[in-house]
MILUM-780611 format. One line per 3 residues: number of its first residue (from 1); their letters; for each residue x, y, z of C-alpha. Coordinates in Angstrom, 3 decimals, padded with zeros to 6 digits. Example, Ala and Ser with C-alpha at 12.3 -4.5 7.8 and 13.67 -1.06 7.14 Angstrom:
! MILUM-780611
1> as> 012.300 -004.500 007.800 | 013.670 -001.060 007.140 .
! end
This chain:
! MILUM-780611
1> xxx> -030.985 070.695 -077.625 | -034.483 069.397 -076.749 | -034.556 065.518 -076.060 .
4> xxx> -036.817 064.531 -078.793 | -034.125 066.298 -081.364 | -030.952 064.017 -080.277 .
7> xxx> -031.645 060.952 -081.552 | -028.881 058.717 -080.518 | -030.422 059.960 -077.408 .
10> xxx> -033.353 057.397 -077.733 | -031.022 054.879 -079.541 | -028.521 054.593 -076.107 .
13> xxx> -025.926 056.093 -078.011 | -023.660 058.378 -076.791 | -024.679 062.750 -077.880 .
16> xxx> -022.275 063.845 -080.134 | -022.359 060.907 -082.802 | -024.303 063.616 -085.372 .
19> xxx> -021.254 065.048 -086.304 | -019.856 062.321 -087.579 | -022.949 061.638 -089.883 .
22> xxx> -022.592 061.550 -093.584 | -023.251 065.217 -093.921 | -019.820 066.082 -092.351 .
25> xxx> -018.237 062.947 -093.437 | -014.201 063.349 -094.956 | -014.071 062.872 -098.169 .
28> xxx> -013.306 059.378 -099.248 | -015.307 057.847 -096.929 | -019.348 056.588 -097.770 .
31> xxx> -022.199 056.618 -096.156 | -022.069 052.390 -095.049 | -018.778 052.731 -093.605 .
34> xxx> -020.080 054.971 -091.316 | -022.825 053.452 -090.399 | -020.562 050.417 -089.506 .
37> xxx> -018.594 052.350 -087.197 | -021.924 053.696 -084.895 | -023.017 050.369 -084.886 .
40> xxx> -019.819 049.254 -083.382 | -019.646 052.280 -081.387 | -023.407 051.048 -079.829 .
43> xxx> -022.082 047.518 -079.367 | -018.809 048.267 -077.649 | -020.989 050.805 -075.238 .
46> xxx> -023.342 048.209 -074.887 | -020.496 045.976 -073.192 | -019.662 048.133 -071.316 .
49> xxx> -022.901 048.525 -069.508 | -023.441 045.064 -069.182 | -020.099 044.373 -067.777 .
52> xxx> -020.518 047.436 -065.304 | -023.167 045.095 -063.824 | -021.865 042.659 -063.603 .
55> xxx> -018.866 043.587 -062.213 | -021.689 045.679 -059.779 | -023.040 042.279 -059.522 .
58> xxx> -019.742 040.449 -058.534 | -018.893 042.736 -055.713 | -022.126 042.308 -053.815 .
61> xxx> -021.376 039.135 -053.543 | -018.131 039.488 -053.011 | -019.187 041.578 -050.212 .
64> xxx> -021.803 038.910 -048.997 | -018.623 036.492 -049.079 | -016.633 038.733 -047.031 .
67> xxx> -019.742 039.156 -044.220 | -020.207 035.235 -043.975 | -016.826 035.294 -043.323 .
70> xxx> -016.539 037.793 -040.645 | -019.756 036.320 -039.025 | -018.269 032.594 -039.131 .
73> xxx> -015.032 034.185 -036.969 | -017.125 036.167 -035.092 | -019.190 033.146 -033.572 .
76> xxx> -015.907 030.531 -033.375 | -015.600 030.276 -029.439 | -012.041 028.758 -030.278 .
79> xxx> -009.209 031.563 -030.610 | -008.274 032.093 -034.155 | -005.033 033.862 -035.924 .
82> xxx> -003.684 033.792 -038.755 | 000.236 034.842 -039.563 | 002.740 035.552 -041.842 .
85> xxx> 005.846 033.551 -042.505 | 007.716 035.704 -039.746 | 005.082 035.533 -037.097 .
88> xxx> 003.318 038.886 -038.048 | -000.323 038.884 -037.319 | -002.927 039.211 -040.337 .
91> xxx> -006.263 038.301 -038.688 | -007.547 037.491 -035.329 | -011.373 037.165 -034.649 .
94> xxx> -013.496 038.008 -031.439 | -012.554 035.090 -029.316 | -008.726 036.052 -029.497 .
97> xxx> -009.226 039.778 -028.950 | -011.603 038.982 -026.044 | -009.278 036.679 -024.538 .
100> xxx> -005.762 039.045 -024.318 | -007.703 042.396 -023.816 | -006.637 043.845 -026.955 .
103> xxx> -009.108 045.217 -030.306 | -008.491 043.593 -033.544 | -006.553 046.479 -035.234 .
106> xxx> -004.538 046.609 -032.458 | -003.113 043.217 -032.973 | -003.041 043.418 -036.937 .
109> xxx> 000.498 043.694 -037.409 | 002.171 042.963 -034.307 | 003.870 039.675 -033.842 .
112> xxx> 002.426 036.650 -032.826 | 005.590 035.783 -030.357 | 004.182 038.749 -028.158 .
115> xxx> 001.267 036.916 -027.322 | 002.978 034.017 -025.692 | 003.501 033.245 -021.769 .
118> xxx> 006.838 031.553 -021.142 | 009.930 031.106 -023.388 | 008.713 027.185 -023.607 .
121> xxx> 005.531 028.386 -025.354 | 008.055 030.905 -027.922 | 010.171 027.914 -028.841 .
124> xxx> 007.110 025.421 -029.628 | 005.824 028.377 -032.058 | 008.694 029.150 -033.331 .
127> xxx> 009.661 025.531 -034.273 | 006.342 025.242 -036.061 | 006.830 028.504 -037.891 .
130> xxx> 010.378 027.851 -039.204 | 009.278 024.412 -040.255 | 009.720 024.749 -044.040 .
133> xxx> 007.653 021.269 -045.057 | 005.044 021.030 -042.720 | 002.142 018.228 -042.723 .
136> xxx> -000.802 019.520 -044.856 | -003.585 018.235 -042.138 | -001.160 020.419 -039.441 .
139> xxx> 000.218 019.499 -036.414 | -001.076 020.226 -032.861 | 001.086 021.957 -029.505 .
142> xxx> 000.350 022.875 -026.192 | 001.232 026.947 -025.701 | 000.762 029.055 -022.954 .
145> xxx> -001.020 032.601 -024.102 | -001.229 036.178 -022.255 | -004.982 036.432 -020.825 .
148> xxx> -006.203 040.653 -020.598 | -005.085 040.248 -016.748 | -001.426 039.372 -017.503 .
151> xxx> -002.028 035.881 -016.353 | -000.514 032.474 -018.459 | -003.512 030.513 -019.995 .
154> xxx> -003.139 027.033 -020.993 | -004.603 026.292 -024.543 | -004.191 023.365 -027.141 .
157> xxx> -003.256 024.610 -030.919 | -003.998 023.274 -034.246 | -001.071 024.333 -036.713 .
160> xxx> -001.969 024.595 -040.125 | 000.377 026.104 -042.845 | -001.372 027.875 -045.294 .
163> xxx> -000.501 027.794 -048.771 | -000.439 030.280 -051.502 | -001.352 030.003 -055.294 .
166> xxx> 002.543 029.340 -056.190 | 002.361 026.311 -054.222 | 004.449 028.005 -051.181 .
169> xxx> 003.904 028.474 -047.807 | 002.951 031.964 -046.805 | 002.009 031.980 -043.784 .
172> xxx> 000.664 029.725 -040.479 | -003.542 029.358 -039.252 | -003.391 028.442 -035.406 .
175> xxx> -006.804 027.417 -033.950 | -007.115 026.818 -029.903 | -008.971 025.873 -027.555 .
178> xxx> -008.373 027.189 -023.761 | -007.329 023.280 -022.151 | -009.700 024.653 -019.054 .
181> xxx> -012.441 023.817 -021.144 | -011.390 020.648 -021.850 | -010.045 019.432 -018.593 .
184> xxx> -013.724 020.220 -016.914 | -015.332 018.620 -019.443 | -013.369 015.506 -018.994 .
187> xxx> -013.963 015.462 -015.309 | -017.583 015.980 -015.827 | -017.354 012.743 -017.973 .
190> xxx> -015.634 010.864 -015.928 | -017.516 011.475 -013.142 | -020.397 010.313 -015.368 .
193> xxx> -019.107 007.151 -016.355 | -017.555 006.775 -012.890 | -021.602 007.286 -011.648 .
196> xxx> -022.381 004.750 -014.184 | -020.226 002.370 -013.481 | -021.174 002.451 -009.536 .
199> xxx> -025.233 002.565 -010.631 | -024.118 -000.496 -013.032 | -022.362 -002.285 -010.198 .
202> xxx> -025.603 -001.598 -007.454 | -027.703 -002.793 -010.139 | -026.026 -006.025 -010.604 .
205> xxx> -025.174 -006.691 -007.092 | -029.271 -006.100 -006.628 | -030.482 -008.519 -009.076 .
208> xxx> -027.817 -010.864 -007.698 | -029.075 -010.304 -004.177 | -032.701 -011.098 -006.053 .
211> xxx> -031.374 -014.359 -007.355 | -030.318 -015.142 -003.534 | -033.680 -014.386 -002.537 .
214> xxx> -035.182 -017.102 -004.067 | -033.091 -019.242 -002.659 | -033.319 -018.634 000.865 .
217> xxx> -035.666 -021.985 001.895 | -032.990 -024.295 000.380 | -030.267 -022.706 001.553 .
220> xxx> -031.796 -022.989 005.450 | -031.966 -026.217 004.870 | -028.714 -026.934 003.401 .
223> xxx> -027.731 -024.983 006.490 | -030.047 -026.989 008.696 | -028.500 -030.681 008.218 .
226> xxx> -025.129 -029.784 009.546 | -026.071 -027.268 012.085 | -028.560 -030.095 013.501 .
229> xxx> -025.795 -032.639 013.630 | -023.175 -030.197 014.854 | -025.996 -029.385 017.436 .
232> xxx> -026.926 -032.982 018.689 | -022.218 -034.198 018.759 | -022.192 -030.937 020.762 .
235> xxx> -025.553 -032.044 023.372 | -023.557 -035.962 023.422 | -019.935 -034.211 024.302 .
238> xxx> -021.336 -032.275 027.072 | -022.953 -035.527 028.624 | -019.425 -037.339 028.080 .
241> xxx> -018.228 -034.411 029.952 | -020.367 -034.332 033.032 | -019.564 -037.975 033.351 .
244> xxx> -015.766 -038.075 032.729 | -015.802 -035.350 035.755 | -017.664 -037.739 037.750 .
247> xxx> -015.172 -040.742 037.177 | -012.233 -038.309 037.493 | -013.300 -036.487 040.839 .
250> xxx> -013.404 -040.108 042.025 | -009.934 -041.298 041.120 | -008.499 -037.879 042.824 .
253> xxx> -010.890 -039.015 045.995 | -008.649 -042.048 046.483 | -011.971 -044.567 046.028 .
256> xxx> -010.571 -048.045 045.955 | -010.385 -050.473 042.643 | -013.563 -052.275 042.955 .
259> xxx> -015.338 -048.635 043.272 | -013.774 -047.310 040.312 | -014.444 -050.566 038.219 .
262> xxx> -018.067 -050.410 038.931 | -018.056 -046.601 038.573 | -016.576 -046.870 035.406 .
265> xxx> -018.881 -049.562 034.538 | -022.150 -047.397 035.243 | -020.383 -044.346 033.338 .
268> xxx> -020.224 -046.080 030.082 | -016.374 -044.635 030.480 | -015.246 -046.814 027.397 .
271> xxx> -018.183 -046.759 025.329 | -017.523 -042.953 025.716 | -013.684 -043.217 024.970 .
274> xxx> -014.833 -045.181 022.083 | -017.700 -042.900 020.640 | -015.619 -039.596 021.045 .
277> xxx> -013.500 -039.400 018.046 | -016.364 -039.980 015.642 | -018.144 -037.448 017.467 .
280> xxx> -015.197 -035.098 017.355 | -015.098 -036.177 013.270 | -018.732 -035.231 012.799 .
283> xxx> -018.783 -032.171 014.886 | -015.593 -031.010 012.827 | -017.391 -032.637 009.741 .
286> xxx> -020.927 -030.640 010.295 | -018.603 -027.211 010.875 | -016.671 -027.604 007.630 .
289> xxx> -019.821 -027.929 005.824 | -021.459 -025.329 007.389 | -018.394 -023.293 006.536 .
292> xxx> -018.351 -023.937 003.219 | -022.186 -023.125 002.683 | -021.256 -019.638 004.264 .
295> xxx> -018.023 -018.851 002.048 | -020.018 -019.963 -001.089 | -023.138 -017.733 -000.169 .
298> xxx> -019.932 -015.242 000.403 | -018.513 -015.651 -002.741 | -021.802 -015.419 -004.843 .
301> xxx> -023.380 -012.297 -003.086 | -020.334 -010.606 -002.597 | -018.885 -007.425 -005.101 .
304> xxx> -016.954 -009.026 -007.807 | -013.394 -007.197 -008.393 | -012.765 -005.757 -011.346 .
307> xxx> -009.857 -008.497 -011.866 | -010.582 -010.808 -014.251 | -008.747 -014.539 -013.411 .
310> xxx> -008.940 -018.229 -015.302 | -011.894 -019.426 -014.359 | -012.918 -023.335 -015.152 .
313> xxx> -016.158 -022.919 -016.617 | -017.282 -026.670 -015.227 | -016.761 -025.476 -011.709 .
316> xxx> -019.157 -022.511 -012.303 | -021.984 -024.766 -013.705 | -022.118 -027.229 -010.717 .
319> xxx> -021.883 -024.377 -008.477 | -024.976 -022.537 -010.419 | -026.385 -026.084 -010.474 .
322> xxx> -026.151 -026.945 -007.221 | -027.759 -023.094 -005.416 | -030.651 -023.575 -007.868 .
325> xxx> -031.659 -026.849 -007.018 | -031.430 -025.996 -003.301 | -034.595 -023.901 -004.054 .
328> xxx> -036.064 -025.548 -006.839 | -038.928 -027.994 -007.010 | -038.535 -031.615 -006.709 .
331> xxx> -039.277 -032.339 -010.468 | -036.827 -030.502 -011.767 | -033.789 -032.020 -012.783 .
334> xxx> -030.959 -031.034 -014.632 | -028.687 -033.184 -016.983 | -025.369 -032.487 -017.169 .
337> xxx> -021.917 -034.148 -017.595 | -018.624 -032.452 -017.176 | -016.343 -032.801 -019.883 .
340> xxx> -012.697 -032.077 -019.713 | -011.805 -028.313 -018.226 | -012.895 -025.097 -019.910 .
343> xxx> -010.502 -022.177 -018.746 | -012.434 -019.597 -019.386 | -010.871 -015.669 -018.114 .
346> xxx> -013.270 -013.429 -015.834 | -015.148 -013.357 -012.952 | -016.529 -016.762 -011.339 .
349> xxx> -019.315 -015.016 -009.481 | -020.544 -012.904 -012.352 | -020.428 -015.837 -014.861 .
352> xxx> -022.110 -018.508 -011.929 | -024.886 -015.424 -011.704 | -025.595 -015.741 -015.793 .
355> xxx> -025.615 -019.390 -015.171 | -028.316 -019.279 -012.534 | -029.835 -016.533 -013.958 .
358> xxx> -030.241 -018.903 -016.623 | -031.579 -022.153 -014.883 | -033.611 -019.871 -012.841 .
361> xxx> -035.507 -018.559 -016.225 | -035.563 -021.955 -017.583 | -037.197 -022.857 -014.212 .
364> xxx> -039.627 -020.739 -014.259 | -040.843 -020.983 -017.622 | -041.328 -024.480 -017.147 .
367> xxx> -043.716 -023.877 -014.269 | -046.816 -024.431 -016.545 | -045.777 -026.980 -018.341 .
370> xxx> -047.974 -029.787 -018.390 | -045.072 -032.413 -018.212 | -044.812 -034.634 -015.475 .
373> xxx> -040.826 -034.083 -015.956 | -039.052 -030.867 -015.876 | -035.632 -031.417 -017.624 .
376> xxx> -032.767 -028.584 -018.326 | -029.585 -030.062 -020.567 | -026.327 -028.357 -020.463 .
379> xxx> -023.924 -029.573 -023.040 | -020.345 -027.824 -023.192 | -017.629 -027.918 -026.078 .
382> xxx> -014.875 -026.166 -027.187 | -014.422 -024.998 -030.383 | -010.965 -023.529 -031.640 .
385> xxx> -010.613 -020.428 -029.390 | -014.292 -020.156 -028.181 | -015.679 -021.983 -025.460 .
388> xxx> -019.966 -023.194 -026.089 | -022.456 -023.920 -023.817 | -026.065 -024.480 -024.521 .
391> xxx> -028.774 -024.656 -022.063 | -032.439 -025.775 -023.341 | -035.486 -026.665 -021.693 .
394> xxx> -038.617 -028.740 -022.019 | -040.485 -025.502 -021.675 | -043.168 -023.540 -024.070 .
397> xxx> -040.417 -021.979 -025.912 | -040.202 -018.059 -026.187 | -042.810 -016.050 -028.508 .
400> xxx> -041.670 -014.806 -031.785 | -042.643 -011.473 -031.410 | -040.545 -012.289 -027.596 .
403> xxx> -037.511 -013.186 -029.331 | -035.975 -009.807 -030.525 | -036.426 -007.946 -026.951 .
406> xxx> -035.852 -010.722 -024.393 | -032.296 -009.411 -023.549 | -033.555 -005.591 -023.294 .
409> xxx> -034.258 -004.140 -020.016 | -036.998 -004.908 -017.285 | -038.808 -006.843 -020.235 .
412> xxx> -040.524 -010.058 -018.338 | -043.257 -011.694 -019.319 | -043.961 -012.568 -016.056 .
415> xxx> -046.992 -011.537 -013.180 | -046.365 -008.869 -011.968 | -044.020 -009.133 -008.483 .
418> xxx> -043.087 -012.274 -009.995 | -039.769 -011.112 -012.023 | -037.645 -007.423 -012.217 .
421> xxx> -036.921 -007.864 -016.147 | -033.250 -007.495 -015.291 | -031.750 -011.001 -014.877 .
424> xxx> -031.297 -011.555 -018.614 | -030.182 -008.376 -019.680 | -027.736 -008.296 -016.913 .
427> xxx> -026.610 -011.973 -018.105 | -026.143 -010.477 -021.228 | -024.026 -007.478 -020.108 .
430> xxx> -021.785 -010.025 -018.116 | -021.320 -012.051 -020.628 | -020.640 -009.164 -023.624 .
433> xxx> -017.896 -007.415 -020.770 | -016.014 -011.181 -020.945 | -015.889 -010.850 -024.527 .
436> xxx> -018.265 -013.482 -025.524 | -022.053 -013.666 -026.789 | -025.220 -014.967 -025.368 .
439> xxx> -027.878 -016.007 -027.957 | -031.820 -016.877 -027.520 | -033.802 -019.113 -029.872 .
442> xxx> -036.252 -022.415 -029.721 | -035.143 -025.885 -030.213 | -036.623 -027.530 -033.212 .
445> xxx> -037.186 -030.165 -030.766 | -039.486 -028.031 -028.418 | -038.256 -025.334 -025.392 .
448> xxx> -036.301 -022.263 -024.875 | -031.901 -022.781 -025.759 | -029.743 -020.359 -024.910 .
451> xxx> -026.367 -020.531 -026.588 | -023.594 -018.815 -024.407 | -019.700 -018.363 -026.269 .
454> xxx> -016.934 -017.337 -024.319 | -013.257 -017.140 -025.191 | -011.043 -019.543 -024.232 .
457> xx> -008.462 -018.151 -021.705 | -005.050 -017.477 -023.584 .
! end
């Protein structure tokens, strides 16, 4: 029949609907009722077209669902697998099959006990597998895997049950990781923060060494006074010597009494027996000093331990106190009164650096200041379980726009060659590895105050 003769043709409806028109129609039935039944005919065809494409519609992106997927396990670099109840492989993905040597369907099936090393490694799984509640978040194990060569390969596991839609476990996810990996990644970052901690330690020694620097003309002549007078006892001792030869060669020479008298008279033998224990004092006297000068440039330039010990933090400011005023000008002076002890725990050299490091700055930013005076105050107290000290000048004071970045790295606002930009934010290191806080701000009353907290030693 020629297209433009069917009519239900150009309607969508299926051929073959003429015959049950009204001219063939059983008896009993009119034309309407008929008409009702095409019409339902047409609708329930029309359904069916639309839900064809849909369901067309549903499985393309079902089939987009199931690519993402396969591309997601495809790129994991950690070994995936996913089992059954008894241990029976139902998906792998590349990293797995490229680690034991063996193609996806080959594994689909087989049991996931064949994979494993050692007997150790078969237990461990096995135990996770016959666990009947496990954790929901799953539960991680070291196992011991077959590599394509045969040999045992170390990996770390993430065991996650996996749950069907009656509630009920149905099976076991393991994700893992080769430990390899991991262990050279840990070296690598330990030997970072192990290179850190050495360039940290350089630095600080550096800036300490820096601090010492400036001190150098005081500490000569701190070193001068008893060196001189050690010097000068020695020069006297070595006269007293020549002379108490002299008088003894004499004796031993049998001279008479009356020759020895006046010899002894000429010597100055009892003047000398006199004068040599205070000589003797002061030479001993001169070399303690000196001694102590050397152990204390010792102690300050030396590599502080890692140990940290009570430390009494009033001993630490008149140390600080007393190297910085060795090299400081004559004006400056710095009022202070110890209070009762302040235990403090850490190091004493690295908290006597942040204290000098601290007078030093003060020091220096006081160099313009039209003052006749140059005046630092330290006043300590302890409050509860922290330990205060504030230090404050008679300075200029520190810039707003200063404020926020004077404890950041090699920021000075000094000449250039005059300052490295290092001693605060060092000071600031030191004092956040004790556990405490150091603070900037101006006084209302004029200068620069640093407030430094520590805790008190338990």
């Amino acid at each position: 029949m020629p297209a433009s003769s069917n009519p239900d043709a150009a309607h969508g409806r299926p051929p073959g609907l003429e015959s049950l028109m009204p001219g063939n129609a059983m008896e009993g039935l009119d034309e309407s009722t008929w008409v009702d039944v095409i019409q339902k005919m047409d609708e329930v065809y029309s359904q069916l077209i639309d839900d064809e494409i849909e369901l067309e519609k549903k499985n393309a992106e079902l089939e987009q669902s199931q690519q993402f997927i396969l591309s997601v396990l495809s790129a994991m670099s950690d070994v995936l697998l996913v089992c059954n109840e008894r241990g029976v492989i139902e998906e792998t993905n590349a990293a797995l099959c490229e680690l034991v040597g063996r193609a996806e369907a080959d594994l689909h099936g087989t049991s996931f006990y064949d994979l494993l090393a050692d007997s150790v490694s078969v237990e461990r799984a096995r135990t996770v597998l016959d666990n009947t509640n496990p954790p929901r978040r799953g539960e991680g194990l070291e196992l011991n895997l077959l590599d394509a060569q045969g040999q045992s390969v170390p990996v770390d596991a993430n065991c996650t049950p996996r749950v069907g839609a009656n509630g009920r476990r149905v099976g076991t996810v393991f994700v893992a990781r080769p430990t390899a990996e991991i262990k050279r990644a840990y070296h690598e970052l330990r030997s970072a923060h192990e290179a850190l901690k050495r360039a940290q330690q350089q630095l600080l020694h550096s800036e300490k060494m820096a601090s010492l620097g400036r001190l150098v003309a005081g500490v000569a002549h701190e070193l001068n006074n008893p060196i001189s007078f050690v010097l000068g006892n020695v020069h006297a001792l070595s006269r007293y010597c020549d002379r108490l030869r002299q008088y003894v060669a004499a004796v031993h020479a049998g001279e008479s009494s009356e020759q020895l008298e006046e010899l002894r008279a000429r010597l100055r033998i009892d003047h000398m027996l006199n004068d040599l224990p205070s000589l003797i004092e002061g030479t001993l006297e001169g070399a303690q000093r000196t001694a102590n000068i050397v152990n204390g440039l010792k102690r300050f330039s030396a590599m502080d331990p890692e140990a940290r010990v009570p430390v009494d933090l009033n001993e630490v400011i008149k140390r600080a106190i007393h190297w910085v005023g060795k090299g400081a000008a004559p004006s400056f002076q710095v009022k202070w009164q110890p209070g009762p002890p302040l235990t403090v725990t850490g190091s004493s050299g690295q908290l006597q650096q942040v204290l000098m490091n601290l007078l030093q700055n003060a020091q220096d930013a006081m160099t313009g200041n039209a003052n006749a005076e140059k005046v630092v105050w330290i006043d300590t107290e302890s409050a509860g379980n922290r330990v205060r000290l504030r230090l404050r000048d008679n300075g200029p004071g520190i810039a707003a726009e200063h404020l926020s970045h004077i404890f950041d790295p090699f920021f000075t606002t000094k000449p250039v060659g005059k300052g490295t930009g290092l001693g605060l934010s060092i000071s600031y290191g030191i004092v956040e590895q004790h556990g405490g806080v150091l603070s900037a701000s101006n006084h209302p009353g004029g200068g620069a105050e640093f407030l430094l907290e520590l805790p008190v030693a338990s």
